[in-house]
N, C-alpha and C positions, 0 to 999 in steps of 0.2 A: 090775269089781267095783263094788257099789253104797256110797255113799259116807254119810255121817253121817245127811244128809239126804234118803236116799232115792234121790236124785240117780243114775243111771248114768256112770259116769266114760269118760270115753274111753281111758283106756290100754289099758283091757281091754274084754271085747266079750261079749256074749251070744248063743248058736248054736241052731240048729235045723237039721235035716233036714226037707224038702218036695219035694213033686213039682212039676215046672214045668209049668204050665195045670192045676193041683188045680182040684177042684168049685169054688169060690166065682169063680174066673177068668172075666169076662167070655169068651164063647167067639170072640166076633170078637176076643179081644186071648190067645190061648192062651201067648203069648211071656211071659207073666209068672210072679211066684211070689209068693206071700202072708206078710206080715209086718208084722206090731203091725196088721194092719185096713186097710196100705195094699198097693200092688200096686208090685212092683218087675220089668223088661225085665230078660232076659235071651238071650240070640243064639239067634234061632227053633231053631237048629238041634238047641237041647237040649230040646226040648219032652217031656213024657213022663219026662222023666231026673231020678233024684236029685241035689237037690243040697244045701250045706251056706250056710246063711245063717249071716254072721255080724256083730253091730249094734253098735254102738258109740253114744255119742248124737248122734253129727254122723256118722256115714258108715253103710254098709251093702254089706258085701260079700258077693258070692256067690261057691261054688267047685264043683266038679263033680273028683271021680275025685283028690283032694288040689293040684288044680291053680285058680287064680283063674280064674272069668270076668269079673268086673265090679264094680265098683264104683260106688255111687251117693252122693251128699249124702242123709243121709235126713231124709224126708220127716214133716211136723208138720203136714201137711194135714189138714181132716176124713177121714173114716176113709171108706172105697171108691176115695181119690182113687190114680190111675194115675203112675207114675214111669217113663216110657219113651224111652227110646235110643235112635233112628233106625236109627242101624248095626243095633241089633237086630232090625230088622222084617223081614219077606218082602219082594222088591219089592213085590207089589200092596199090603204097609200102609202103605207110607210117607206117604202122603197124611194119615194119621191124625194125624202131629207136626204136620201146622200147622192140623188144626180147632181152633176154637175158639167159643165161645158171640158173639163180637163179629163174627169170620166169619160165622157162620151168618144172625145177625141182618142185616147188609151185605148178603149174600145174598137175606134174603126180601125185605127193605124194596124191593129194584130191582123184584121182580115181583109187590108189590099189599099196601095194607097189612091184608089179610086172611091174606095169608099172611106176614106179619111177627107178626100179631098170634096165630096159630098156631104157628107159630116159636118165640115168646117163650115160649107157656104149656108147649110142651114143655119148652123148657129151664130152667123154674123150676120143672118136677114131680118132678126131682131132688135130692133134698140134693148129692148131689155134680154136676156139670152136666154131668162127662166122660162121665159113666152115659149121658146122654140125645146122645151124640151120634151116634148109632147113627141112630138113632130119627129125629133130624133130617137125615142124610145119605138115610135110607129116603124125608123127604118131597121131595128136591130128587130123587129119582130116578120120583118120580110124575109130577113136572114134566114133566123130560125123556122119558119113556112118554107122557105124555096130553095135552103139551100147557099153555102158564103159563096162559091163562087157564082153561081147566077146573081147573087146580090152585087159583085165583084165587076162582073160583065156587065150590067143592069148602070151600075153607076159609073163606069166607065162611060160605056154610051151618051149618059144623061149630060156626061163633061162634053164629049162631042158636039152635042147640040145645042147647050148654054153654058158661058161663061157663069151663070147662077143658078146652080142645077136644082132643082128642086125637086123632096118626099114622090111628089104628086108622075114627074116624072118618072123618076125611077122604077115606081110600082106600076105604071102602064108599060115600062120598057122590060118588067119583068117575064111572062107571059113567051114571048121571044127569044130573050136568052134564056128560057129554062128549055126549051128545047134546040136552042142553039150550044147551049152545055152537054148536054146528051148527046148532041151528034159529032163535034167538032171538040175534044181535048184541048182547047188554045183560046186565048184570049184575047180581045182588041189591046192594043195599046193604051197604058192608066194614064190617067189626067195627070198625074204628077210627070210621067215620062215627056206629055205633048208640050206641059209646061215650061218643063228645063228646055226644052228644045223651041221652043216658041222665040220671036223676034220680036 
């Protein structure tokens, strides 16, 4: 019930019926269900399936066929952000519970700070940062295809050409510097270098 002030009380609970992986569902994340704008896990194995959300202002429980699957603390994040359960995952997503934007950054800085500085602008071209982690796991798998430093060269260039260098980028500028790797031992100047020296 809502209370004097507007306020949702917790004794009682507010419900919906949804489909687990509806249209707004990130589709590498189909294990969830959509509520107040955030995204809640639930056990892959219901995917496709009705189910029965029910919210309180501190909790969030789902149920399926009158029987509970899960409960979560809910979530007061900006709105797209993901509330996900490990046990809920496929194996191949579990890797997903421990990205993180501090991860990722850790990541590019060891392999050039062209592609740290790449790294970064994806993940601040989200409002929500989970969104863009997709997008960052795509460019360490460039790496590992083409090689760190083509990837190194590759997002160098990509700072060349935009102050907001984007995935999409990169990977067309790939192509280029892998055989500009192969011929030439040496590198463009990193984004971080043209930065410091920038007016």
């Amino acid at each position: 019930w809502v209370g004097a002030n507007g306020q949702l009380k917790d004794r009682c609970s507010v419900t919906t019926t949804c489909f687990v992986g509806g249209l707004r569902i990130c589709r590498s994340c189909p294990f969830h269900v959509s509520f107040d704008g955030r995204y809640y896990s639930v056990p892959f194995t219901h995917v496709r399936r009705q189910v029965e959300v029910a919210a309180t202002r501190s909790t969030v429980t789902i149920s399926c066929d009158g029987a509970r699957l899960c409960q979560h603390v809910r979530s007061h994040a900006p709105k797209g952000s993901y509330v996900t359960e490990p046990a809920h995952m496929p194996q191949a997503h579990r890797d997903f519970a421990e990205w993180s934007g501090d991860r990722f950054r850790r990541w590019a800085a060891e392999k050039g700070p062209s592609t740290l500085a790449v790294t970064d602008a994806i993940l601040r071209s989200r409002q929500v940062e989970q969104q863009s982690y997709r997008t960052c796991r795509a460019l360490l798998s460039l790496g590992e295809r083409n090689g760190w430093d083509v990837l190194e060269e590759a997002c160098a260039k990509a700072c060349e050409i935009s102050r907001s260098p984007s995935y999409k980028t990169v990977k067309s500028l790939s192509p280029a510097c892998s055989r500009s790797v192969r011929l030439i031992p040496t590198r463009t100047p990193s984004c971080a270098a043209r930065n410091t020296t920038a007016t």
